[in-house]
The first five atom37 places (N, CA, C, CB, O) and aatype in JSON, in Angstrom:
{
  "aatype": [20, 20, 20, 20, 20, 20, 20, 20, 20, 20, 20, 20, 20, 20, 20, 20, 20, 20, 20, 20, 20, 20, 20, 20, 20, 20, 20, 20, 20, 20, 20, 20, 20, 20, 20, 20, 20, 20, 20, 20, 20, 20, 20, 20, 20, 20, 20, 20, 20, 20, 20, 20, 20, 20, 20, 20, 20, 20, 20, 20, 20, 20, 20, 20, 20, 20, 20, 20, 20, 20, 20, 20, 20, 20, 20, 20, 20, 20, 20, 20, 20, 20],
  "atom_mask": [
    [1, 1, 1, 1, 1],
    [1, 1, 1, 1, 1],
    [1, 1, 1, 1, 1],
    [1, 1, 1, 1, 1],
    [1, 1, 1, 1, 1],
    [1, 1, 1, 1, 1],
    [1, 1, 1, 1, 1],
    [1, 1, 1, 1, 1],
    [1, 1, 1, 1, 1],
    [1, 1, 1, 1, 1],
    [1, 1, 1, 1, 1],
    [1, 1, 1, 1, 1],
    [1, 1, 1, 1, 1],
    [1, 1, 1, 1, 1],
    [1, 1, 1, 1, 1],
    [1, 1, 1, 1, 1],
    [1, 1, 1, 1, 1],
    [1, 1, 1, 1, 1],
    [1, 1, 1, 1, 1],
    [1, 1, 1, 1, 1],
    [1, 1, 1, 1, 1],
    [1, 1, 1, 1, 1],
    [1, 1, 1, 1, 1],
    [1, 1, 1, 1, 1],
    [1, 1, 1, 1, 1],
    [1, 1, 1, 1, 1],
    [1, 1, 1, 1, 1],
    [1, 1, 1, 1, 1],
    [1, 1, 1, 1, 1],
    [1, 1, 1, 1, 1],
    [1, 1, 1, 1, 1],
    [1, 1, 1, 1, 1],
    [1, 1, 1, 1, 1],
    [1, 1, 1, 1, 1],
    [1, 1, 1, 1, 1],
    [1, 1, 1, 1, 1],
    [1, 1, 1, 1, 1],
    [1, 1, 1, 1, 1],
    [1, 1, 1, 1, 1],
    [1, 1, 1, 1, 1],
    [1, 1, 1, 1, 1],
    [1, 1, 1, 1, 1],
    [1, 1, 1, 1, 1],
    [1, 1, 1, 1, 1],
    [1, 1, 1, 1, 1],
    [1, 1, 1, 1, 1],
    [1, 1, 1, 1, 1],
    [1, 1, 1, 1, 1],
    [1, 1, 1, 1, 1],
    [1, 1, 1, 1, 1],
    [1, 1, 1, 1, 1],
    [1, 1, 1, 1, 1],
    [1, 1, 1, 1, 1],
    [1, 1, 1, 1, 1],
    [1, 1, 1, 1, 1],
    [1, 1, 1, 1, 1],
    [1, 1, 1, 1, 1],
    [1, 1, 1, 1, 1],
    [1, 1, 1, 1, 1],
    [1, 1, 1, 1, 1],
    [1, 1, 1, 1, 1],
    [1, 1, 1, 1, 1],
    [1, 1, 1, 1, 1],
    [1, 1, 1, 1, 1],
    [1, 1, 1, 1, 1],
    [1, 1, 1, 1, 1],
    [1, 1, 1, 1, 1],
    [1, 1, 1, 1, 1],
    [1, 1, 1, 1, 1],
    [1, 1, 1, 1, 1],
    [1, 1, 1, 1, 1],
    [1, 1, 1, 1, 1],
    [1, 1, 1, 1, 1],
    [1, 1, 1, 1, 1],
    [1, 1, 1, 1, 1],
    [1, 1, 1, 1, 1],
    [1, 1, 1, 1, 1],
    [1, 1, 1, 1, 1],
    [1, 1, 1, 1, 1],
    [1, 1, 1, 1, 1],
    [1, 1, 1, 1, 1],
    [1, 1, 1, 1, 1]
  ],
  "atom_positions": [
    [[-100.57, -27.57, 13.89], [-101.03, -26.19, 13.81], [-100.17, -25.33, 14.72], [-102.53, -26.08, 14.2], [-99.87, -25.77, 15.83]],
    [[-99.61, -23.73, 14.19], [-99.11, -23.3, 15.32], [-99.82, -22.26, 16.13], [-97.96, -22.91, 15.03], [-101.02, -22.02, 15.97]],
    [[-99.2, -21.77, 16.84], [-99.9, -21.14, 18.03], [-100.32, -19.66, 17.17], [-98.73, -20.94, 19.61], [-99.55, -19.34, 16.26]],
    [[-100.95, -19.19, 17.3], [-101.02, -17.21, 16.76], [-100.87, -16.65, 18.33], [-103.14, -16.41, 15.8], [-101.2, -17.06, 19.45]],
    [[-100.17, -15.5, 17.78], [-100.66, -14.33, 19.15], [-100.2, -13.17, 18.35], [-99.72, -14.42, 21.0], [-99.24, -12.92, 17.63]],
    [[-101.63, -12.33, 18.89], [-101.77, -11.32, 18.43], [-101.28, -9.95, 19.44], [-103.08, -11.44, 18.01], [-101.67, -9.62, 20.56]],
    [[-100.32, -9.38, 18.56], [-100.12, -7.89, 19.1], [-101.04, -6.74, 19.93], [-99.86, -7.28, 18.02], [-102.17, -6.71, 19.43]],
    [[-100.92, -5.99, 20.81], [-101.76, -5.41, 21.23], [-102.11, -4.48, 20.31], [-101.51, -5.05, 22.3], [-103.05, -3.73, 20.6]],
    [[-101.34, -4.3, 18.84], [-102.02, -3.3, 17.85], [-102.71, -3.76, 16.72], [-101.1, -2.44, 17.32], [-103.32, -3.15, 15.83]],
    [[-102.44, -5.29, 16.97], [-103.66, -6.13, 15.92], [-105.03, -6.3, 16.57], [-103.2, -7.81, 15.52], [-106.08, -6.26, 15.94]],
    [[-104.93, -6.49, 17.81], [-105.93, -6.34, 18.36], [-106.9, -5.74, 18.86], [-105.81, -6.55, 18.68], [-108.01, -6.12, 19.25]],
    [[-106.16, -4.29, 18.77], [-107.11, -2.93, 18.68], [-107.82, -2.86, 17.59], [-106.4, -1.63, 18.69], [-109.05, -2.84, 17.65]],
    [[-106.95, -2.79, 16.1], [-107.73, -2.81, 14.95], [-108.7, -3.73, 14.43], [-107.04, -2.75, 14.18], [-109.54, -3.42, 13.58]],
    [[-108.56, -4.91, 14.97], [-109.42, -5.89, 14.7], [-110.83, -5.83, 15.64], [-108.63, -7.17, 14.87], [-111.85, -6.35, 15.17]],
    [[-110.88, -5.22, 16.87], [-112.26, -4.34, 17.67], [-112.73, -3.5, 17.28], [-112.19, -3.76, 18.77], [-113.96, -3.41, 17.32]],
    [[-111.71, -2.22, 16.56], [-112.25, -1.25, 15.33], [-112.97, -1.25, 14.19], [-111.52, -0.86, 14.85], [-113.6, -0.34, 13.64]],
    [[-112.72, -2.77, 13.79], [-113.22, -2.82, 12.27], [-114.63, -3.8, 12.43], [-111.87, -3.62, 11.07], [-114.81, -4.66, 13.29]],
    [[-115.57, -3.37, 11.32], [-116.65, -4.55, 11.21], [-116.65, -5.83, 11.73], [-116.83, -4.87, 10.05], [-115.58, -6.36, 11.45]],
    [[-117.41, -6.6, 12.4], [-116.95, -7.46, 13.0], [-117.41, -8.83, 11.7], [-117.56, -7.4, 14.64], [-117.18, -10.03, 11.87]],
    [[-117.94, -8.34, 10.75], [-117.37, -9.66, 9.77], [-115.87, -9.69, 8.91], [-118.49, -9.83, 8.55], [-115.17, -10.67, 8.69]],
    [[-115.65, -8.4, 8.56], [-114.33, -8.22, 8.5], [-113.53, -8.91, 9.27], [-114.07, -7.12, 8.65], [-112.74, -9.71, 8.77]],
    [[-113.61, -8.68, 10.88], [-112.53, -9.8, 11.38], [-112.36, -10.96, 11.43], [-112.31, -9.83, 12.25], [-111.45, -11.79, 11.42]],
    [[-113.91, -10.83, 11.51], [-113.99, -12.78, 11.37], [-113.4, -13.48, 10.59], [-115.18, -13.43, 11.02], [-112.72, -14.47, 10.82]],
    [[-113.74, -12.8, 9.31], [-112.81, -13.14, 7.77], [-111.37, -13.34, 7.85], [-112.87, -11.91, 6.68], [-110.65, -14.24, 7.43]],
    [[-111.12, -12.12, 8.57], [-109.22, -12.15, 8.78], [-109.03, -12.84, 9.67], [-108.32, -10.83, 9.17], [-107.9, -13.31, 9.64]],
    [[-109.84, -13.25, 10.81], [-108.96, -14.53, 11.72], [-109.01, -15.51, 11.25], [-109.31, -14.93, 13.03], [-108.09, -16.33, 11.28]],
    [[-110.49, -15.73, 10.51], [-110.56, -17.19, 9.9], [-109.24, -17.6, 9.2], [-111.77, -17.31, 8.8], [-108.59, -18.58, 9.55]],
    [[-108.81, -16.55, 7.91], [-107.67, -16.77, 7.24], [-106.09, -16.88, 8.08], [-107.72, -15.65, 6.28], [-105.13, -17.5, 7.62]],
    [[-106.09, -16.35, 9.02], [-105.05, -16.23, 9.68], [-105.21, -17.67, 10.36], [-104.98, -14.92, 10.54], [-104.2, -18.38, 10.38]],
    [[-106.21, -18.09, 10.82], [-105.81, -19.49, 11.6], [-105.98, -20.56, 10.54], [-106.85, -19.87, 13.0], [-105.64, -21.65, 11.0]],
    [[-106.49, -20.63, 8.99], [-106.2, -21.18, 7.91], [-104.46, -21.09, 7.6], [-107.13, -20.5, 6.9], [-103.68, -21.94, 7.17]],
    [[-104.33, -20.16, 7.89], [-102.43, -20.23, 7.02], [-102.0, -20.74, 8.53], [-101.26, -18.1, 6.26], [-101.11, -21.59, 8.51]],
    [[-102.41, -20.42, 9.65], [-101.45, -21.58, 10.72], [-101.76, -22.86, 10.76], [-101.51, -21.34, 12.24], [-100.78, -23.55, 11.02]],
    [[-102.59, -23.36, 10.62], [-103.17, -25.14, 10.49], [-102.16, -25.61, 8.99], [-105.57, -25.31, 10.03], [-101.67, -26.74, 8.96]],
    [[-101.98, -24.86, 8.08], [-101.63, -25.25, 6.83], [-101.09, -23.79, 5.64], [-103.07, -26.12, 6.35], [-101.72, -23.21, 4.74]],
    [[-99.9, -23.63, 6.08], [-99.43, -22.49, 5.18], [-99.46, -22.58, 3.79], [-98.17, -22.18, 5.42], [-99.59, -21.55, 3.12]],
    [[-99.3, -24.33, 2.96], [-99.77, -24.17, 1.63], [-101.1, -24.03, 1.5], [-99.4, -25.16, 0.85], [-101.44, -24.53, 0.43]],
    [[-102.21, -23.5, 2.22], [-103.44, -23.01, 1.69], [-103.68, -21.9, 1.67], [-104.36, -23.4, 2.13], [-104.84, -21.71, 1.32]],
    [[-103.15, -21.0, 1.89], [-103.3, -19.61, 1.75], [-101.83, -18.96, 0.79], [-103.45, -18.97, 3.44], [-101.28, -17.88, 1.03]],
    [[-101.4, -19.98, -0.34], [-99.81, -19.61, -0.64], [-99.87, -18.46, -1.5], [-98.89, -20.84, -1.43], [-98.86, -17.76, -1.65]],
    [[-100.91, -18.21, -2.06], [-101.04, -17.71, -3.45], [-101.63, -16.18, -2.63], [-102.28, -18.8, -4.74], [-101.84, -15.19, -3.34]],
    [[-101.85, -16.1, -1.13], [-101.84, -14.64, -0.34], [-100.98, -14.24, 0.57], [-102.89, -14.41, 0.35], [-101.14, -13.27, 1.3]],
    [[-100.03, -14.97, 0.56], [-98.92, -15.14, 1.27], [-97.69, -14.2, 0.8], [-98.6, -16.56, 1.18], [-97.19, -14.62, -0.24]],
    [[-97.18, -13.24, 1.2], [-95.79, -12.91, 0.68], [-94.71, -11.9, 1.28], [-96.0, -12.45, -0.56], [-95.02, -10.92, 1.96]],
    [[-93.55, -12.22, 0.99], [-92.88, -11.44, 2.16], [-92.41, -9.87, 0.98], [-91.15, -12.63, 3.08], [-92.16, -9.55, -0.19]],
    [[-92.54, -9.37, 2.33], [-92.39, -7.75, 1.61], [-90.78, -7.19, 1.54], [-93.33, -6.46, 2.71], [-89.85, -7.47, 2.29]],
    [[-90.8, -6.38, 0.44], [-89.04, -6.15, 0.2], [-89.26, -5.59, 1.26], [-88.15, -5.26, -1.12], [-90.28, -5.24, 1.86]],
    [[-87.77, -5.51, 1.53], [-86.91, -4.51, 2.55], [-87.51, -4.45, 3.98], [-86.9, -2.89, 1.97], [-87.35, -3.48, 4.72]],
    [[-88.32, -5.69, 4.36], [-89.1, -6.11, 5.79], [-89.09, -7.0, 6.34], [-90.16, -6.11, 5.91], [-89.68, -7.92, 5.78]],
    [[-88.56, -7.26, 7.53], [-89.4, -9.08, 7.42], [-90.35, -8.79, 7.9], [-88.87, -10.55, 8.24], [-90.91, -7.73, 8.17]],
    [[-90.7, -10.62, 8.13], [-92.03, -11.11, 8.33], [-92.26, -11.42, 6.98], [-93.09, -10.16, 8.99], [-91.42, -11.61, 6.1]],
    [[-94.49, -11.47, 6.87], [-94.61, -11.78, 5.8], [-96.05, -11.47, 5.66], [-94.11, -13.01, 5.55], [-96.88, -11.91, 6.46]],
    [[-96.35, -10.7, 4.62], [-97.7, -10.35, 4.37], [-98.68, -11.18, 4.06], [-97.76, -9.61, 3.54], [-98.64, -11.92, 3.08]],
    [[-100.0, -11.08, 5.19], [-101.16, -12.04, 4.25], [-102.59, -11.09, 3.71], [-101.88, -13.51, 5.45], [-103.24, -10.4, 4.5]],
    [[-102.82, -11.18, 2.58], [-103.76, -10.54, 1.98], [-105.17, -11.4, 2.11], [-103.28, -10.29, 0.57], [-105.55, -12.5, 1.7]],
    [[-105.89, -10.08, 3.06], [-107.05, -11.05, 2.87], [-108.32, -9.18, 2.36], [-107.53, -12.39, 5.03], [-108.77, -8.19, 2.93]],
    [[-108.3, -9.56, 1.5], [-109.38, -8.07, 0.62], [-108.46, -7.47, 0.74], [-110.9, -7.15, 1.23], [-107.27, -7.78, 0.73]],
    [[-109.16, -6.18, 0.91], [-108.33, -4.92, 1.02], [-107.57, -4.55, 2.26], [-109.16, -3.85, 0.8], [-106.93, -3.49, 2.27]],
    [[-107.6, -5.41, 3.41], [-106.62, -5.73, 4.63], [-105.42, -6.25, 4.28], [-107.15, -6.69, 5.58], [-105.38, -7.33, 3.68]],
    [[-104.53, -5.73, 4.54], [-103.16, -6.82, 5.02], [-102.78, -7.07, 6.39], [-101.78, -6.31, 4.52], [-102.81, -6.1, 7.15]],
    [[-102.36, -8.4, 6.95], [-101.98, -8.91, 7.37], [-100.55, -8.96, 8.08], [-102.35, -9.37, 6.81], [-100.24, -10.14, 8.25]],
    [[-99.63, -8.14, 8.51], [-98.27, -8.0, 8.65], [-98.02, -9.12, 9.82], [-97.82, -6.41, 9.01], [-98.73, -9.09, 10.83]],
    [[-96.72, -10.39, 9.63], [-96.75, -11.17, 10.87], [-95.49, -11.9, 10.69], [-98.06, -12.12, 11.08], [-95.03, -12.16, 9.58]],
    [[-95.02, -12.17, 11.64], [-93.59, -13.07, 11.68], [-94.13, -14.48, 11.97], [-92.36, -12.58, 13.01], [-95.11, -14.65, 12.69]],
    [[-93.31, -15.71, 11.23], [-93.79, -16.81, 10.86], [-92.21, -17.39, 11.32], [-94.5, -16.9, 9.22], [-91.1, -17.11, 10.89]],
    [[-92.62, -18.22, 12.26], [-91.48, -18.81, 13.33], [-92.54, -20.29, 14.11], [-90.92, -17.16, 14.87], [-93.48, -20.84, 13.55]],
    [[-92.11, -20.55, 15.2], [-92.82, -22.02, 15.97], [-94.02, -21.28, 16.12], [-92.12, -22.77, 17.65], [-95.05, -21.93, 15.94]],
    [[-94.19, -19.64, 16.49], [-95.18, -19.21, 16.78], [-95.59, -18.18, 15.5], [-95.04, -18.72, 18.13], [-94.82, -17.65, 14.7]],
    [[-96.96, -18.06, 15.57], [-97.17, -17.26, 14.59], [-97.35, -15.92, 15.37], [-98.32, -17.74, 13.7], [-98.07, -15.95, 16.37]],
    [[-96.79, -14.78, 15.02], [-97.01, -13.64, 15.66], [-97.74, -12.54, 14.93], [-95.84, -13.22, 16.08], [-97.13, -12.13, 13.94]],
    [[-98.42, -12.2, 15.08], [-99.41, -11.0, 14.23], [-98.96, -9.34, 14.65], [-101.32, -11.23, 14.8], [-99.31, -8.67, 15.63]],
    [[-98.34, -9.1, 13.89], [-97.81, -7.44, 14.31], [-98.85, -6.6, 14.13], [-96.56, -6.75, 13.37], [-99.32, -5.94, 15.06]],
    [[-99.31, -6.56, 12.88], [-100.21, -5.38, 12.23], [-100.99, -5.69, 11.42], [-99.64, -4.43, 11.6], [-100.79, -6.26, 10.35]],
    [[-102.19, -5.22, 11.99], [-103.71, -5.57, 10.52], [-103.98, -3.92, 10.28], [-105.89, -6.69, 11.32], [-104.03, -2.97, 11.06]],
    [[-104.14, -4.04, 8.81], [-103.99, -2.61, 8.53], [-105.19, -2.85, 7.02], [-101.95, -1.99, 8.21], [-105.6, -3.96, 6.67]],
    [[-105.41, -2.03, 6.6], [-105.64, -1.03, 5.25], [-104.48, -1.22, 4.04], [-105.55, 0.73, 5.79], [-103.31, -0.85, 4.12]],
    [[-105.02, -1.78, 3.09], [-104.23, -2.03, 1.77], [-103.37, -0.78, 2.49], [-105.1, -1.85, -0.06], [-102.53, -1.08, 3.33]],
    [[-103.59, 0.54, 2.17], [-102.61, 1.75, 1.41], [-101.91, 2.01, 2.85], [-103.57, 3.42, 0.56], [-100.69, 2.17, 2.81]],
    [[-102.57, 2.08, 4.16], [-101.62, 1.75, 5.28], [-101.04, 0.98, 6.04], [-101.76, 2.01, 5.82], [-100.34, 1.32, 6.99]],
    [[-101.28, -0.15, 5.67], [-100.21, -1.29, 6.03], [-98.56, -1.39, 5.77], [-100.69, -2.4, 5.35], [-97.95, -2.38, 6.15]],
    [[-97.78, -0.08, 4.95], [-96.86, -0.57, 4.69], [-95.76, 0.51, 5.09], [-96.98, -1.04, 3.44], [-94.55, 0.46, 4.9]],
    [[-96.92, 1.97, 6.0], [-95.86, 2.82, 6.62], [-95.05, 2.53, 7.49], [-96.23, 3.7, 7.07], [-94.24, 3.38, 7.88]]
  ]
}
């Protein structure tokens, strides 16, 4: 399994939002680090960005996928991609 660490701006938004909402999105987020083919089919890297998007509802996920998993940005489908 690899390590996550979360950004100080994932971590604001994730205190902002419903707290089953986050639960949901960490759960999935520490699901794709224990085992990245289980989350493959929400998994995807975005043109003209790195990193790599994980869709969990209407959240995305923005994060660089290296020894460590790093979490940049949890956002809003329509603002996740300014």
């Amino acid at each position: 399994m690899k390590s996550v660490v979360y950004q100080p701006q994932a971590v604001k938004a994730l205190r902002r939002m419903p707290r089953n909402t986050a639960w949901r999105i960490r759960d999935k987020i520490n699901a794709y680090a224990a085992d990245p083919a289980s989350q493959a089919n929400n998994v995807k890297a975005p043109k003209g960005r790195d990193g790599v998007r994980l869709r969990v509802g209407d959240w995305r996920v923005i994060m660089r996928d290296a020894e460590v998993l790093d979490i940049l940005r949890i956002a809003p489908r329509g603002e996740a991609y300014e």
